[in-house]
N, CA, C and O atoms as a DFTB+ gen file, in Angstrom:
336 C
 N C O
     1  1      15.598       2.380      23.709
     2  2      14.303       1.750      23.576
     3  2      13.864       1.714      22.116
     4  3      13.339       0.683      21.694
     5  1      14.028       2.684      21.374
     6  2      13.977       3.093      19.809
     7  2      14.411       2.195      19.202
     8  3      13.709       1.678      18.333
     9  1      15.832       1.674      19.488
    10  2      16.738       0.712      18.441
    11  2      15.866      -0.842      18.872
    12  3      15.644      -1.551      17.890
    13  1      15.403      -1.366      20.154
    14  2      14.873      -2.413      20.585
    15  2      13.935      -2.382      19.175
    16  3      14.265      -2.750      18.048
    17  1      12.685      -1.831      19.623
    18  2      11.342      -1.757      19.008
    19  2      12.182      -1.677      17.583
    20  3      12.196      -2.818      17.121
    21  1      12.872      -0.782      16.731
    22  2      13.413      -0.970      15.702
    23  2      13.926      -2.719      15.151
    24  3      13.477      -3.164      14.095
    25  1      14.538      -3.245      15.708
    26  2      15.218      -4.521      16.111
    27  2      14.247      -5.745      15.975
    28  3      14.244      -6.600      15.089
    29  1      13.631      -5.654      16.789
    30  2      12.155      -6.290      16.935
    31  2      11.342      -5.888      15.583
    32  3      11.067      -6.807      14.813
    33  1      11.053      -4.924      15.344
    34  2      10.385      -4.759      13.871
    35  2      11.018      -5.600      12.703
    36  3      10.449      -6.312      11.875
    37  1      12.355      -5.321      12.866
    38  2      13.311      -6.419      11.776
    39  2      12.763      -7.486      11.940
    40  3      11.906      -7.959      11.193
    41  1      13.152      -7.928      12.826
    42  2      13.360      -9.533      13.148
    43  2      11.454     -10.343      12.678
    44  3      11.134     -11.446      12.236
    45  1      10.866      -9.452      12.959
    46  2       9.457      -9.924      12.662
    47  2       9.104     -10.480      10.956
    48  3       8.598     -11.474      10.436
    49  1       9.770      -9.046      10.453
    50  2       9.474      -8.623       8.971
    51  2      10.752      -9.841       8.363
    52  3      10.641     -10.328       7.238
    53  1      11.733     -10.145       9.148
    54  2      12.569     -11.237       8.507
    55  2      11.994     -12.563       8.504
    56  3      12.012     -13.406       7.607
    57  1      11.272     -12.622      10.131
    58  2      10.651     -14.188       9.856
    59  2       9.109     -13.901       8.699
    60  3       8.820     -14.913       8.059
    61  1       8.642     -13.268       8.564
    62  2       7.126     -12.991       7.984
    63  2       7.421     -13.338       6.234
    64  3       6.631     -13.523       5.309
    65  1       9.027     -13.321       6.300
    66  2       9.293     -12.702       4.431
    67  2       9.606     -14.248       4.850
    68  3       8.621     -14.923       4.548
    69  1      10.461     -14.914       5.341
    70  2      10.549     -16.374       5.423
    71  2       9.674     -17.249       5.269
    72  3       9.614     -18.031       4.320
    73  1       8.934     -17.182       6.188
    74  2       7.591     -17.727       6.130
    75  2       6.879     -17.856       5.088
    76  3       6.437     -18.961       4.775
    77  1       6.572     -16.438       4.160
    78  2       6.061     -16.644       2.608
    79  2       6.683     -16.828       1.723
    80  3       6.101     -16.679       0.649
    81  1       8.012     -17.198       1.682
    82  2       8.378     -17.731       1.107
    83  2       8.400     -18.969       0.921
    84  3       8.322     -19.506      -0.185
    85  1       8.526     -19.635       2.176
    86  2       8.265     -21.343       2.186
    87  2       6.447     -21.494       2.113
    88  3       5.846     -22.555       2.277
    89  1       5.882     -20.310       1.859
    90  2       4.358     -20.494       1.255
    91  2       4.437     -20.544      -0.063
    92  3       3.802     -21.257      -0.839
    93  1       5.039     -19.955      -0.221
    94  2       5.028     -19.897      -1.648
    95  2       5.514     -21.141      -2.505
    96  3       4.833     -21.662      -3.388
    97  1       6.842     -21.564      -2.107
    98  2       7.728     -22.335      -3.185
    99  2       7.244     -23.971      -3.010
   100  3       7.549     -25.011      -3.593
   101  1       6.101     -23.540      -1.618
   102  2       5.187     -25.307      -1.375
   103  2       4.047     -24.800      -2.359
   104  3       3.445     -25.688      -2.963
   105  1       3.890     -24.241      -2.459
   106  2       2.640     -23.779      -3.506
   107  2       3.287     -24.256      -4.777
   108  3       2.975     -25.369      -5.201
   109  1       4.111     -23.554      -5.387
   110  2       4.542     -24.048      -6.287
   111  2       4.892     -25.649      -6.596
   112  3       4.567     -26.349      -7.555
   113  1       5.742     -25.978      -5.315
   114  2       6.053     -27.689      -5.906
   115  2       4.804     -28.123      -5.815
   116  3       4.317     -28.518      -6.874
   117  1       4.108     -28.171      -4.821
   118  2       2.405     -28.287      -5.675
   119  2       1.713     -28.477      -7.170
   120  3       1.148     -29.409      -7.742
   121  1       2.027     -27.197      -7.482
   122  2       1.054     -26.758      -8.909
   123  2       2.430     -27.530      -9.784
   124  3       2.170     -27.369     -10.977
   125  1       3.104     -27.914      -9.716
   126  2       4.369     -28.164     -10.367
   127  2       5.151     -29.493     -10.014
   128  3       6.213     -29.519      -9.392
   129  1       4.543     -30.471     -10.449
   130  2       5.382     -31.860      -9.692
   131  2       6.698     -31.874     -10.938
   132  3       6.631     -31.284     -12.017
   133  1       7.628     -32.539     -10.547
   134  2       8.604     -32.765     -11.419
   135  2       8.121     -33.946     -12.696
   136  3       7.429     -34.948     -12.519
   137  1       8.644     -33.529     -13.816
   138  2       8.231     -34.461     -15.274
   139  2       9.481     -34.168     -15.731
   140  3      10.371     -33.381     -15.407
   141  1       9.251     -35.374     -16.937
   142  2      10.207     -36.149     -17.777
   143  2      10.409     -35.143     -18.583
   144  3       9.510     -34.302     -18.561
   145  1      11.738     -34.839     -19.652
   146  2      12.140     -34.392     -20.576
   147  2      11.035     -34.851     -21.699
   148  3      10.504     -34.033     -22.450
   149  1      10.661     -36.704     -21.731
   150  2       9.204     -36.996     -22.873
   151  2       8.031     -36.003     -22.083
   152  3       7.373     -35.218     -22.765
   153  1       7.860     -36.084     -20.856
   154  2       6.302     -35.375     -20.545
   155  2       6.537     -33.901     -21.187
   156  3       5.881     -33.653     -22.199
   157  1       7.494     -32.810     -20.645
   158  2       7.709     -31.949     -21.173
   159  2       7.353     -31.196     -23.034
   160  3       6.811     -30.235     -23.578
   161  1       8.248     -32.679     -23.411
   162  2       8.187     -32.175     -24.838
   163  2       6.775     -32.549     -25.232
   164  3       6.289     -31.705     -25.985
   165  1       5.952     -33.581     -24.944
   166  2       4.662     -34.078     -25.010
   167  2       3.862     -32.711     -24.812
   168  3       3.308     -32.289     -25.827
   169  1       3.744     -32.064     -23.802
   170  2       3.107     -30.633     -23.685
   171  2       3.435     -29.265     -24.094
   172  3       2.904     -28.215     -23.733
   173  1       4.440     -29.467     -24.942
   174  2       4.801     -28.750     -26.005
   175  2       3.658     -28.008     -27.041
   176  3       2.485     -27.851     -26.702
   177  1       4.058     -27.697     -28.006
   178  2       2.956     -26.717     -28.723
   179  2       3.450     -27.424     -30.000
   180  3       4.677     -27.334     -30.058
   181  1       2.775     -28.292     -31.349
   182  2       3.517     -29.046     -31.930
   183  2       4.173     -28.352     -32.661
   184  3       3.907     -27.152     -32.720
   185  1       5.158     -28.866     -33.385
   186  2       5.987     -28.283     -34.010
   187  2       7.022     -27.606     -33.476
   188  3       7.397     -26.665     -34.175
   189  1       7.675     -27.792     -32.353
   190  2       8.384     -27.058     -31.244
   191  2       9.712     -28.115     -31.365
   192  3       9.667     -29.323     -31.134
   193  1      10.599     -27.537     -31.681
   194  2      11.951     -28.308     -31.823
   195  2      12.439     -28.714     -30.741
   196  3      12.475     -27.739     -29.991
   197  1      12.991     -29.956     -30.039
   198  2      13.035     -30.724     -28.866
   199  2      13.965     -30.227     -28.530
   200  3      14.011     -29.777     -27.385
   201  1      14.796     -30.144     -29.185
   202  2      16.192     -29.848     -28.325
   203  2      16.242     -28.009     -28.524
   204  3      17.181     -27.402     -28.009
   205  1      15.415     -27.427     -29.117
   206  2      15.501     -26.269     -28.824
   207  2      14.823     -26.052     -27.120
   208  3      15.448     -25.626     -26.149
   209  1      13.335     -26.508     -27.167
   210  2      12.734     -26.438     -26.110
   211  2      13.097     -26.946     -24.611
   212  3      12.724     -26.477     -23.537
   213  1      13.972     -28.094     -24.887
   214  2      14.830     -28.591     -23.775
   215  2      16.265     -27.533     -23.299
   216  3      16.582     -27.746     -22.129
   217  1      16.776     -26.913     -23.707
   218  2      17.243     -25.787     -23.773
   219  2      17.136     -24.698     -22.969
   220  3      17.812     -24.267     -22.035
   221  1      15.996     -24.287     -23.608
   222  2      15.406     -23.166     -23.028
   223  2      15.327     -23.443     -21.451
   224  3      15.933     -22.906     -20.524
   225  1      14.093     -24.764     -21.471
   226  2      13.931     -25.183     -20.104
   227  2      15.389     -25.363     -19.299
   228  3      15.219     -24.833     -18.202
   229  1      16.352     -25.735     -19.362
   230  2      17.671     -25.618     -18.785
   231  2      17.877     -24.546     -18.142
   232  3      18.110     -24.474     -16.935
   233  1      17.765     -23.198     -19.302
   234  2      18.314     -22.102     -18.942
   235  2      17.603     -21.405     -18.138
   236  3      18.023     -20.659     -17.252
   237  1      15.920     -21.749     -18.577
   238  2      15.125     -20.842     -17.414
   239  2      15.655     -21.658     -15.832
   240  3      15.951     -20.981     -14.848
   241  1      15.705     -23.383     -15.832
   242  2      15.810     -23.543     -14.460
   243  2      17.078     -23.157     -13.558
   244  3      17.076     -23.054     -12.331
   245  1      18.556     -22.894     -14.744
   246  2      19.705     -22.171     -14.283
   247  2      19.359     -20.864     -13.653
   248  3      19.296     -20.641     -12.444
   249  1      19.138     -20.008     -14.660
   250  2      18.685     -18.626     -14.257
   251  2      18.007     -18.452     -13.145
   252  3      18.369     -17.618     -12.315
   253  1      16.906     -19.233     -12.975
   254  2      15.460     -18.729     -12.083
   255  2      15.683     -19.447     -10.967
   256  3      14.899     -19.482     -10.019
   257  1      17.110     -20.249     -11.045
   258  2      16.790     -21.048      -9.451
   259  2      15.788     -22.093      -9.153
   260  3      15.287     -22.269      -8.042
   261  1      15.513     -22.813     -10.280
   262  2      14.480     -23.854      -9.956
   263  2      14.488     -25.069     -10.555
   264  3      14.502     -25.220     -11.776
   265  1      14.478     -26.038      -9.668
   266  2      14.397     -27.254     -10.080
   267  2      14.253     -27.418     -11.801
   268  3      13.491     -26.645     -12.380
   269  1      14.887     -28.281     -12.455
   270  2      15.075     -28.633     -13.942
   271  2      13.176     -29.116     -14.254
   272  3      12.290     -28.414     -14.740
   273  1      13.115     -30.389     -13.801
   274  2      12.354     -31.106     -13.332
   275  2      10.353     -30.065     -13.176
   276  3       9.271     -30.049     -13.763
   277  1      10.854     -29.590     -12.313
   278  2       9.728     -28.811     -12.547
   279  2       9.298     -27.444     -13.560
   280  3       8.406     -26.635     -13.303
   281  1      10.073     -27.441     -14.604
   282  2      10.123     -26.264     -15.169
   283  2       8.980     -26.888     -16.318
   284  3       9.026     -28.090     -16.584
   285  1       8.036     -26.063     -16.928
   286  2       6.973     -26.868     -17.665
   287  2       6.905     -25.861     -19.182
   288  3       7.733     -25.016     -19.522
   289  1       5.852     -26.204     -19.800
   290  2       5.915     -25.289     -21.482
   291  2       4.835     -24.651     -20.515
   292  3       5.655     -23.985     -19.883
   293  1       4.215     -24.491     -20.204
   294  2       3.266     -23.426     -19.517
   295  2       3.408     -22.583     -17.759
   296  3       2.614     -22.149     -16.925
   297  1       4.896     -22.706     -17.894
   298  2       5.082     -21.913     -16.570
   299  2       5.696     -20.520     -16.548
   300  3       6.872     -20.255     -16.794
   301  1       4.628     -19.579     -16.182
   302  2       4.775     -18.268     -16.599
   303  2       6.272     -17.680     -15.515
   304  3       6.561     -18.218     -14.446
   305  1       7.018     -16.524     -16.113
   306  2       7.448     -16.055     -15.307
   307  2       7.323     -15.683     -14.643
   308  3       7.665     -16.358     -13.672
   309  1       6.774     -14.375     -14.322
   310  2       6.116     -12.977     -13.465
   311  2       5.306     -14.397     -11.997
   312  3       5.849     -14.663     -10.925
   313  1       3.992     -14.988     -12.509
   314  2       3.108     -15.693     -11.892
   315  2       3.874     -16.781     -11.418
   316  3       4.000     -16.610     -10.205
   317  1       4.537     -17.976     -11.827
   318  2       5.010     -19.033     -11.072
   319  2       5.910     -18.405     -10.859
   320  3       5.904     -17.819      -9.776
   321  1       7.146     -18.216     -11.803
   322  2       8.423     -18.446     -11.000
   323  2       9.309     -16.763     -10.459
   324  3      10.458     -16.364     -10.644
   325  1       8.488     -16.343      -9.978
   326  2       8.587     -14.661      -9.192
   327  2       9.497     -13.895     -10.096
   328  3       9.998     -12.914      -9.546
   329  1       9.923     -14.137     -11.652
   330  2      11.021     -13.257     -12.182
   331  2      10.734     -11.531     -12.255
   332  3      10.844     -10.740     -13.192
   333  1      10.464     -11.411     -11.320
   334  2      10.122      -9.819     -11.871
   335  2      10.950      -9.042     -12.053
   336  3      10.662      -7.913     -12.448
């Protein structure tokens, strides 16, 4: 009866972590529509070397698992994209 109720506790806590997750990453494509390599560099900080900053953005969207497209000059780690 132990392992049931054990079992059942899983299975809850597996769909519950699912669930916020697809809360979450709709939240995000939300706050985050996909833009251009020009929109990108446009919201840049001036003086920000293009092809350095295009770069970066690459590597954060390799690394972090996220769309190229939506990666922005103001998208925090920790807060948007869960790197903790």
């Amino acid at each position: 009866m132990t392992a049931i109720l054990l079992a059942a506790a899983l299975v809850t806590a597996a769909v519950f972590c699912v669930a916020l997750t697809r809360g979450c990453r709709a939240s995000f494509n939300e706050r985050f529509p996909p833009i251009s390599d020009a929109e990108f560099l446009a919201r840049c900080t001036p003086g920000t070397r293009p092809e350095v900053a295009l770069k970066v953005r690459r590597i954060v969207a390799e690394h972090l698992a996220v769309e190229y497209e939506r990666v922005y000059p103001s998208t925090r780690f920790i807060e948007d994209l869960g790197a903790d």
